[in-house]
Every structure is written in C-alpha cells, then in structure tokens.
C-alpha atoms as one frame of an Amber mdcrd trajectory, in Angstrom:
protein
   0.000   0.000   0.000   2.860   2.243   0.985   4.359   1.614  -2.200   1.073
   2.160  -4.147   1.044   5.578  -2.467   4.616   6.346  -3.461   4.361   5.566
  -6.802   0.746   7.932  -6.966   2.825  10.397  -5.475   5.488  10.228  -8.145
   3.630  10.351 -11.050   1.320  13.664  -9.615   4.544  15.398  -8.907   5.647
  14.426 -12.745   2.401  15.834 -13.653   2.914  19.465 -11.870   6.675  19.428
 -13.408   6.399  18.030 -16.964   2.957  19.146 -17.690   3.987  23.411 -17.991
   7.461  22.397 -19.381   4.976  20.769 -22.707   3.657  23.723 -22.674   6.535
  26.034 -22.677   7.837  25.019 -25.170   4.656  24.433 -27.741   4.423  28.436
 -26.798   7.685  28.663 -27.703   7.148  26.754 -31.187   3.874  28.836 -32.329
   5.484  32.315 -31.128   8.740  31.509 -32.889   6.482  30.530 -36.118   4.576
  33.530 -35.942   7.464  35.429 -36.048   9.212  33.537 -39.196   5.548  33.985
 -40.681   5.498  37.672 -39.905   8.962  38.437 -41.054  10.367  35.672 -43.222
  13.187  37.503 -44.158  14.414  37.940 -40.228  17.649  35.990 -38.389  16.394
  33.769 -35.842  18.120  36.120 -33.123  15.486  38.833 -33.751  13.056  36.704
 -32.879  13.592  38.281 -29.362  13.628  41.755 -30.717  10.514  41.604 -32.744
   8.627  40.255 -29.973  10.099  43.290 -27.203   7.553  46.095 -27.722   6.342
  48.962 -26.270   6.981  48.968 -22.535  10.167  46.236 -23.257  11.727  48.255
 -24.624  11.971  50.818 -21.357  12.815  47.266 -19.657  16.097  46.913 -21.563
  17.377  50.365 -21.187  16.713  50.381 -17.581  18.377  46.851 -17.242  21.796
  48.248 -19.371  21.298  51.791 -17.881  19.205  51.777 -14.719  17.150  55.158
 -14.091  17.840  58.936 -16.036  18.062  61.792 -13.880  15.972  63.284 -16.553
  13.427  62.542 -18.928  14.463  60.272 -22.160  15.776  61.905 -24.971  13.363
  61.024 -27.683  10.851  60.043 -26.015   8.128  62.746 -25.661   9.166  63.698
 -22.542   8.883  60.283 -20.692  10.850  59.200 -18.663  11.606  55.630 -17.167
  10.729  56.632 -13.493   7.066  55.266 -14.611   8.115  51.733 -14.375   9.094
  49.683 -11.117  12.919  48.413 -10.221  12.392  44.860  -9.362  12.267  43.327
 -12.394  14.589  44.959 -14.953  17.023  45.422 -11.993  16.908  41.397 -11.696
  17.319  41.048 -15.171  20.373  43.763 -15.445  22.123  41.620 -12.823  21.938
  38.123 -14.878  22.659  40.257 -17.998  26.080  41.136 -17.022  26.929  37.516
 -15.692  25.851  36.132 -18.946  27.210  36.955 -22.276  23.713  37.481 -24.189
  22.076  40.743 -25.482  19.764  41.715 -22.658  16.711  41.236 -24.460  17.623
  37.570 -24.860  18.648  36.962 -21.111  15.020  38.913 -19.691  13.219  36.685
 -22.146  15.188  33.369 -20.952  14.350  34.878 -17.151  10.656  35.283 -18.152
  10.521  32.069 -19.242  11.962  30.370 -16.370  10.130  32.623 -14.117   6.650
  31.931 -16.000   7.044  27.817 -15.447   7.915  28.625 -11.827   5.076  30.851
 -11.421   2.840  28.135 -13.085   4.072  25.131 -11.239   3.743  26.442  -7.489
  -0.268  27.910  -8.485  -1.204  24.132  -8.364  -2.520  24.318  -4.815  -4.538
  27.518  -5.868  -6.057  25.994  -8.691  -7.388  23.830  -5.804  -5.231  20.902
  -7.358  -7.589  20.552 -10.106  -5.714  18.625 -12.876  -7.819  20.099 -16.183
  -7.814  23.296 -14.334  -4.141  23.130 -13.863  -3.376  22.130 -17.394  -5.544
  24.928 -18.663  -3.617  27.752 -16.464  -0.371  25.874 -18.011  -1.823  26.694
 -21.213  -2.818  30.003 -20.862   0.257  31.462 -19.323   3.041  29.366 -21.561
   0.662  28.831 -24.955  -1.955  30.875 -24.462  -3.610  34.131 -26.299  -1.189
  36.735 -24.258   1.688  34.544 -23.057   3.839  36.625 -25.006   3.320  39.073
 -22.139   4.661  36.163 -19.586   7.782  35.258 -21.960   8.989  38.177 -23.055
  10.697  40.904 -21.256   7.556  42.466 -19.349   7.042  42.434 -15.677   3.985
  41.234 -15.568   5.346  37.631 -15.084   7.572  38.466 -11.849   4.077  40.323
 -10.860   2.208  36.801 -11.647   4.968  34.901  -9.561   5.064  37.104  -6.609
   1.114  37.605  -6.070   0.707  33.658  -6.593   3.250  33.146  -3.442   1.709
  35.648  -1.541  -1.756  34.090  -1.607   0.116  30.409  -1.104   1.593  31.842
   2.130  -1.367  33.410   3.600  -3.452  30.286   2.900  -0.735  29.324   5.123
  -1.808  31.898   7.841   1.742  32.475   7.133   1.952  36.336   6.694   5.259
  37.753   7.444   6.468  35.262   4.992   3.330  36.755   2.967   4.505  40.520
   3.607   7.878  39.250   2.564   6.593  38.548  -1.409   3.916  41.352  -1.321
   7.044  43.907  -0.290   8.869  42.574  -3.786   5.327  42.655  -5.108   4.961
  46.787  -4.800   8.551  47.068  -6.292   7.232  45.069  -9.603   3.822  47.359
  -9.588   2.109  50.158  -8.073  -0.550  48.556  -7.723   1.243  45.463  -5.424
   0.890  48.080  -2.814  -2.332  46.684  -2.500  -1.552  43.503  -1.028  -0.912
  44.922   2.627  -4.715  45.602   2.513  -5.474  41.947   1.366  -3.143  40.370
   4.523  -5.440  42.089   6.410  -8.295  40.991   5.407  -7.097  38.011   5.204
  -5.901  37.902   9.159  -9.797  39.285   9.706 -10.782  36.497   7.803  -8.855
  33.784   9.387  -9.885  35.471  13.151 -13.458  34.829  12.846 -12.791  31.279
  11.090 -11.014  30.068  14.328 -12.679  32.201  16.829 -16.589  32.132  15.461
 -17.137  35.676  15.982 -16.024  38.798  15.705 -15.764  40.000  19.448 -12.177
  41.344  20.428 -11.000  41.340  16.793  -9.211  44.776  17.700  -7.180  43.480
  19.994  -6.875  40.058  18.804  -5.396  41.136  15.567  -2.682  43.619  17.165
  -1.553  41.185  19.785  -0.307  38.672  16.268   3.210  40.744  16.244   4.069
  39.130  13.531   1.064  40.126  12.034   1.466  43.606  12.698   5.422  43.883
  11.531   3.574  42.055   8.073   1.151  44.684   7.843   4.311  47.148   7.634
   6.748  45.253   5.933   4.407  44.549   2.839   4.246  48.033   1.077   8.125
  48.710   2.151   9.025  48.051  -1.686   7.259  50.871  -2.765   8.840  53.169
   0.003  12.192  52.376  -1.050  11.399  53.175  -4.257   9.946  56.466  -3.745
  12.952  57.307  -1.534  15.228  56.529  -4.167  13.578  58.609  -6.222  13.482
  61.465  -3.991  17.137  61.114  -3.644  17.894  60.208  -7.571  15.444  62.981
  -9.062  14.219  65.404  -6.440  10.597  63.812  -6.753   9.243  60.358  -4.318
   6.322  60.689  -6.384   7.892  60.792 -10.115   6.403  57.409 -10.981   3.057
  59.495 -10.958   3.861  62.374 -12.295   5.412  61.462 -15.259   2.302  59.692
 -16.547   1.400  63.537 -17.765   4.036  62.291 -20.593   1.859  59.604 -22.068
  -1.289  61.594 -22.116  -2.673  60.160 -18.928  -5.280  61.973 -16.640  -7.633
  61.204 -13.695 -11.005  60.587 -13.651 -13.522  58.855 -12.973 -13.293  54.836
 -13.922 -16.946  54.251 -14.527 -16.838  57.122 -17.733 -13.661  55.634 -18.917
 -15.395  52.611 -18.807 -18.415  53.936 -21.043 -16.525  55.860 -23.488 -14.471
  52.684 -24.110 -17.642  50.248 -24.598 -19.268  53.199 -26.778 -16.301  53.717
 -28.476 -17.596  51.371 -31.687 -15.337  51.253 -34.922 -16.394  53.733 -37.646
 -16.652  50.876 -40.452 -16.369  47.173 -40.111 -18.330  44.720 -37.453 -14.591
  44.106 -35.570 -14.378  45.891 -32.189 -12.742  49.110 -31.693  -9.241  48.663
 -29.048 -11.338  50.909 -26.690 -13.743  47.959 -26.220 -11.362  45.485 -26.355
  -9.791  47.512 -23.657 -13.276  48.247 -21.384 -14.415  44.780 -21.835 -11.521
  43.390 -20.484 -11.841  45.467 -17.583 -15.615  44.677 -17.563 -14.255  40.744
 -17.384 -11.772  41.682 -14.427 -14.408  42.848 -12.322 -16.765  39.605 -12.906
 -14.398  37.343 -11.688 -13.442  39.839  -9.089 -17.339  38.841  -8.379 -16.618
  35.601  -8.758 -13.833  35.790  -6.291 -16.314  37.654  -3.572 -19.279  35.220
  -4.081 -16.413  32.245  -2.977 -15.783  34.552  -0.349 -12.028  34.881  -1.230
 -11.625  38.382   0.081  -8.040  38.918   0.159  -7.753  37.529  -3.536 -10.919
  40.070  -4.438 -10.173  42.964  -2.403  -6.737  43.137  -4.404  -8.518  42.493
  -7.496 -11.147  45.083  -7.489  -8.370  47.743  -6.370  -5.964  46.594  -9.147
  -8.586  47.437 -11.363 -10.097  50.478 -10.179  -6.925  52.150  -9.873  -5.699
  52.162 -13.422  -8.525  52.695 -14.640  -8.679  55.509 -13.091  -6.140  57.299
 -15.358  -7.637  55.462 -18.817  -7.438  51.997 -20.562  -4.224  51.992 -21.692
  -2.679  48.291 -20.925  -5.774  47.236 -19.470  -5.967  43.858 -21.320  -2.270
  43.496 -20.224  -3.492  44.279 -16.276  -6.342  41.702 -15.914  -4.280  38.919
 -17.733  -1.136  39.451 -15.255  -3.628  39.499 -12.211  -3.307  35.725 -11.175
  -6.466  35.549  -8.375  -8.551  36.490 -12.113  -6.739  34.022 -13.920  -6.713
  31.451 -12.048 -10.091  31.863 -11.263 -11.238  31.696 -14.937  -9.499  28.045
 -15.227 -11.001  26.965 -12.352 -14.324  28.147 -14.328 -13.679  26.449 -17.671
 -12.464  23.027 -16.328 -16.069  22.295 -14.536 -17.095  20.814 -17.560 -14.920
  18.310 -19.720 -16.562  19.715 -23.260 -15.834  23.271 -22.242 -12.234  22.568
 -21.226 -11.274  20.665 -24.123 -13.073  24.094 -26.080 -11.051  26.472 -24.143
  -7.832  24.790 -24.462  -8.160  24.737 -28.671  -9.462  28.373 -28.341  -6.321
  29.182 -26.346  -3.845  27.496 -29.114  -4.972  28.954 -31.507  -6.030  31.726
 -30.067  -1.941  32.592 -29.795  -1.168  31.975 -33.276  -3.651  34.955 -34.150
  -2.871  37.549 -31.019   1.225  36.591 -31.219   0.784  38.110 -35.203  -1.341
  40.747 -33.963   1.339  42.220 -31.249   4.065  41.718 -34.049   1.696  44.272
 -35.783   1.484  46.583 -33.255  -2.336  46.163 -32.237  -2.531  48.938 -29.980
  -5.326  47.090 -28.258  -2.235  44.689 -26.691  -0.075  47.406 -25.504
C-alpha cells in the first residue's frame, strides 16, 4: 500500500513538473512561427527583438542603464521613473553575468520565471488537474503569453502575487509581507496587497474564533502580524525614496504619466466611453472595447472571487482594477491577464465541464497563433 502511495505520489509530482514544461515550449514553437511567418526575411536572433515592444523596450534600457536623472531623450518627454525596479534590476544583474544581449537573457528569465510561477499555483487551482493544465496553457501557450515570456514584468508580478496568496493560505503572513514587499517594487498597484493580509488575518480570526468579538485586539496582539502589515508596502517606500534622492521627486512614478497623455477621472466614464467607443466601419471591435471589456471581465471574476468569499484575492482584485482605470485603458488587457487571483479563477471556471475545457484549451492554441501576429503588428489594443 505504501508503495502504491509512493508511486501515486510520483507520477502527480511528474504531472505538476512536466505538464507546464509541454507547454513552454509548444508556446515557444507557435510564437517563434509567428514570427518567421510575420517576417520571413528575419535571423532567428530577432526573434527576441521583434517580440520586445512597447513597454520592453523601457525594460532593456533600464536593465543596461538603470534610471535617467531626466526625462528620455526622444521620447516625448517620458521618462523611465514610470516603471518599477524589481524586475529589470533582476534582469540587469543576470545580464552582465551572462554573455547574451539583454533582451535575450530577460526573455530566458521570463521564461523560467513563468514555469515557476505556473508550477507552485497548483494548490490555488485547488489541485484541479484540467484546471491546472488549462492555467499551463494560458500562461506558456496561451492568447497573451507573449506578455509572460517576453521581457515584461507582468510575469515576476504573476509569480510574486501567486506566493503571496500560497503563504497566507498558510496563515503564514510575514512570509506573505515578505513577497507582497517585492510585489509593490514590480507594480504600483502590489501596494495593495498589505490591505489583502489584512483581510485576510480578519478572515482567518473569525474562522477560528466564530465571531467577531475582540477582533481589535486580537489582531494587534499577532506581532508578527502587525510587523507584516508594515513590511508589505516597504518596496514601494524604497522606491519612492530613491527617487526622492535620484530625481528630487518620491512621487515621479506618478507624475510622469502627464508624458503619455494620462489623466484622472472617474473609472466608470472611462469605462463607457471605451464600450461606446464602436469602430467607424467594419463589425470588428474598436481597441477601446477590447480595452473596457476586459476590464468589464476583471471585475466579474473579481465577483466571482467575492461570491467564494475569497476576500483577500478580491479585495486586491477590485483595487488593481479600479486604480488604473482611473487614469484610462491603456494596458488594461495586459493588467487583468497578469492578475493571477482572475486568472486562475477563470481556469477553475472552464475546467467544470470536460466539453468546455477541451473548447477552451483549442481556443487558447490557436487563439496565440492569431494575437502573437497581432502584437508583431502593433495592435494597440495589446499594448
């Protein structure tokens, strides 16, 4: 029996390890044909530069150059305070003990990190097997995984938040505070997590306690839980006080979003100019409703997420949506794929049924084949 046991064990840990490792590299395969398709003519080795666009590009020179006094010649302006250390500075490190171009070493690191970050969501996914395979897909072969295997940091951002919510299902959260600290050094918006450890710790309270009586002073008296609640936004702190230091200006990563054109207002009409924002010919949708409706998708599973009663997960959803969207669309579709309580929820939602999963995984294939040609053109609706 013990044996038996053993051997089950075995072959589910081959699962978890082999399974996104397929996957990787039949991502690899249809991105790298996509490319030759798009550009025949191309060397293989700018296979890596053709797929590095828009915000990659920022990501290399940061890596090679780390952060300009003052804004970028040549670029409107703009300046590459806008975009978080963590990342590029991880990949600038490797760079220089590797003798590759730096767009080939941050998409070898995104790779790597993108498996990792797949493999250790299996307990989230609530160790469903077609769910699992289905988040495999999605972030290593999927529609977007271009944004997970190229030089973006919206992989280190799907890595970090996925440990974060292992550890606190854990009641682990120092450990927790530990991940969501790198977390708000990889995105603004990772701040977020110090409000989702404590719901979490006010979730957890009333699970082992069976009401809510002396929550107050049961919460402070968890030290460890209190240092968490500090520790977890200290990534963005440093960063601001480098900033002060480096530029005159601990808010600069704000600011500078005057560059792209950016302004605040108020989500819900960016949210109805985008949806009513229809193409002037042609039954295609405009990039605006691409845009709004993937927004409008990121707040149903952020439903989803409250009607499990997953609060943490949602609370840091709904924020991570609200917030950008409160200075436009722009990236959006980029935001709700990298959010991995929304993604992972989705699979979890398309493997209930065997029909549908088999569905979603062709859709997905192919899916990648058509999106990976439409970011080598530029859609705008990717960015």
């Amino acid at each position: 029996m013990d044996a038996t046991l053993l051997q089950q064990k075995d072959r589910l840990t081959s699962f978890v390890l082999l399974l996104p490792l397929g996957f990787l590299l039949l991502g690899t395969a249809i991105r790298f044909l996509a490319f030759r398709y798009q550009v025949p003519d191309e060397p293989f080795i700018r296979y890596f530069d053709e797929l590095c666009r828009w915000d990659c590009d920022w990501y290399v020179l940061m890596a090679e150059g780390g952060y300009h006094q003052f804004p970028t010649p040549n670029r409107s302006n703009a300046a590459n305070w806008a975009f978080f250390p963590l990342y590029p500075m991880l990949v600038g490190i490797i760079a220089k003990l590797i003798p590759l171009p730096t767009v080939v070493v941050g998409s070898l690191v995104s790779l790597c990190v993108a498996y990792a970050a797949t493999v250790l969501a299996w307990p989230l996914l609530g160790r469903d097997r077609k769910a699992y395979a289905l988040y495999a897909t999605f972030i290593l072969s999927g529609p977007v995984s271009f944004y997970f295997t190229t030089f973006f940091t919206e992989v280190m951002f799907v890595l970090l938040t996925t440990m974060v919510f292992r550890t606190l299902g854990n009641k682990d959260y120092l450990a927790a505070s530990g991940f969501a600290a790198l977390l708000s050094a990889t995105r603004i918006v990772g701040v977020f997590v110090a409000i989702s450890i404590g719901m979490q710790a006010l979730v957890d309270y009333r699970r082992t306690h069976g009401t809510w009586r002396g929550v107050v002073w049961g919460i402070l008296s968890q030290h460890k839980l209190v240092l968490a609640i500090f520790v977890a936004p200290l990534g963005l702190f440093v960063y601001m006080a480098f900033l002060n230091y480096w530029v005159g200006d601990g808010l600069a990563f704000s600011h500078v979003q005057r560059a792209w054109g950016r302004q605040f207002d108020n989500p819900a009409i960016y949210l109805w100019r985008g949806l009513t924002n229809f193409p002037s010919e042609g039954f295609r949708l405009s990039p605006s409703q691409i845009l709004a409706l993937s927004a409008c998708a990121g707040l149903a599973l952020t439903g989803v997420l409250a009607w499990r009663r997953q609060w943490a997960a949602a609370i840091l959803a709904l924020l991570a949506i609200i917030v950008p969207l409160m200075a436009g669309l722009a990236s959006m579709l980029r935001f709700m794929t990298g959010m991995a309580p929304l993604t992972i929820t989705l699979m979890t939602l398309l493997a209930r049924y065997n029909w549908l999963f088999i569905l979603s995984m062709l859709v997905m294939l192919v899916g990648a084949w058509f999106t990976t040609l439409a970011w080598l053109g530029g859609n705008i609706a990717l960015v």
